[in-house]
Wavefront OBJ file of the C-alpha trace (Angstrom):
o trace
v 171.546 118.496 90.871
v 173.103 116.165 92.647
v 175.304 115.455 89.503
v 177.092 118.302 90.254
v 177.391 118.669 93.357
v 179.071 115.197 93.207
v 181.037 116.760 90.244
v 182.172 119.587 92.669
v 183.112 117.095 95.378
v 185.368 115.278 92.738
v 186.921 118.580 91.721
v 187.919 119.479 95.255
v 189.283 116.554 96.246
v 191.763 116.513 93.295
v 193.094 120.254 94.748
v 192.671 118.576 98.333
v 195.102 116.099 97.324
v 197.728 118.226 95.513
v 198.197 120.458 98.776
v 201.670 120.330 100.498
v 200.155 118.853 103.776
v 197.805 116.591 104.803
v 195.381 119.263 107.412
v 195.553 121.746 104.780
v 194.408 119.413 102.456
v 191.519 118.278 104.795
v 190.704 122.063 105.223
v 190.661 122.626 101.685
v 187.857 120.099 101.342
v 185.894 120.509 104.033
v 185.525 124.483 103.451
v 185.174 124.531 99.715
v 184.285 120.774 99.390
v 181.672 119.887 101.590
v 180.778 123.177 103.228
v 179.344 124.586 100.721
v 177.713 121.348 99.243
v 175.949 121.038 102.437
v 175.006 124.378 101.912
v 172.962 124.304 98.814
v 171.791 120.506 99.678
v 169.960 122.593 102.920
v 168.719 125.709 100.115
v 167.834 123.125 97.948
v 165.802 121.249 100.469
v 164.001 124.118 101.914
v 161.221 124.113 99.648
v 160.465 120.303 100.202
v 160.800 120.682 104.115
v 158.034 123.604 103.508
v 155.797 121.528 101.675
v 155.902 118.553 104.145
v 154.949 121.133 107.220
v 152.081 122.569 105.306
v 151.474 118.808 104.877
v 150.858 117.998 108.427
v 149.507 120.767 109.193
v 146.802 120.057 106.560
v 146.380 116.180 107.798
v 146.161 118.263 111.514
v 143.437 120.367 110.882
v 142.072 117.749 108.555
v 141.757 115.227 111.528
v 140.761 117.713 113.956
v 137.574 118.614 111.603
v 136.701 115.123 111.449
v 137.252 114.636 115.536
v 135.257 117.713 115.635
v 132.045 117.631 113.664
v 131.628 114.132 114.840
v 132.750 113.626 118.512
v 134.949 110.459 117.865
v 138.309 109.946 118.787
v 139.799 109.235 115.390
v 139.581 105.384 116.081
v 136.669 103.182 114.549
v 134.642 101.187 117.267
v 132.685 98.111 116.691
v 128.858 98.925 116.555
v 127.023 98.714 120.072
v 124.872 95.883 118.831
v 125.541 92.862 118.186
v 124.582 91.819 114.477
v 122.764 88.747 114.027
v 123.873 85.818 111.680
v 122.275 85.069 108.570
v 119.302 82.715 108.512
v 120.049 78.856 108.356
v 119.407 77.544 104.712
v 117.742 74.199 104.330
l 1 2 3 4 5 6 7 8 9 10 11 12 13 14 15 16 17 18 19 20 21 22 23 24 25 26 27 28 29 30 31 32 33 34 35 36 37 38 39 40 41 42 43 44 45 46 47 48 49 50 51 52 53 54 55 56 57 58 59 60 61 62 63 64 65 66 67 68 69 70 71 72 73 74 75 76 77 78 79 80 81 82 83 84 85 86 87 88 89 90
């Protein structure tokens, strides 16, 4: 994909730089250059920008069914009690 968009890029420019001034030139490849790349890039990218939201949202509800059932915070605490050391070997 992005191939041809590049492709497309390359293409305007060449007409960009055969126009009889320089700001018609620029105008030429900003509206039928990059415009419209930008404009499928955003299309293109719509279906990963879904995916990451439903992402979150998942690791969201995930972590506030963990918080939930169980009362903690989210962070791990060290155990109340101190744990004793292993017996001295002779």
């Amino acid at each position: 994909m992005f191939i041809v968009i590049l492709g497309w890029l390359y293409v305007i420019a060449m007409v960009a730089i055969t126009a009889p001034s320089v700001g018609l030139g620029v105008v030429i490849f900003v509206g039928g250059g990059l415009g419209p790349a930008l404009l499928v890039l955003y299309i293109a990218g719509s279906r990963i920008r879904r995916v990451r939201a439903l992402r979150r949202e998942h690791v969201a509800t995930a972590a506030a069914d963990v918080t939930g059932a169980t009362g903690a915070t989210g962070t791990f605490a060290a155990p109340d009690r101190e744990i004793a050391p292993p017996p001295p070997s002779d």
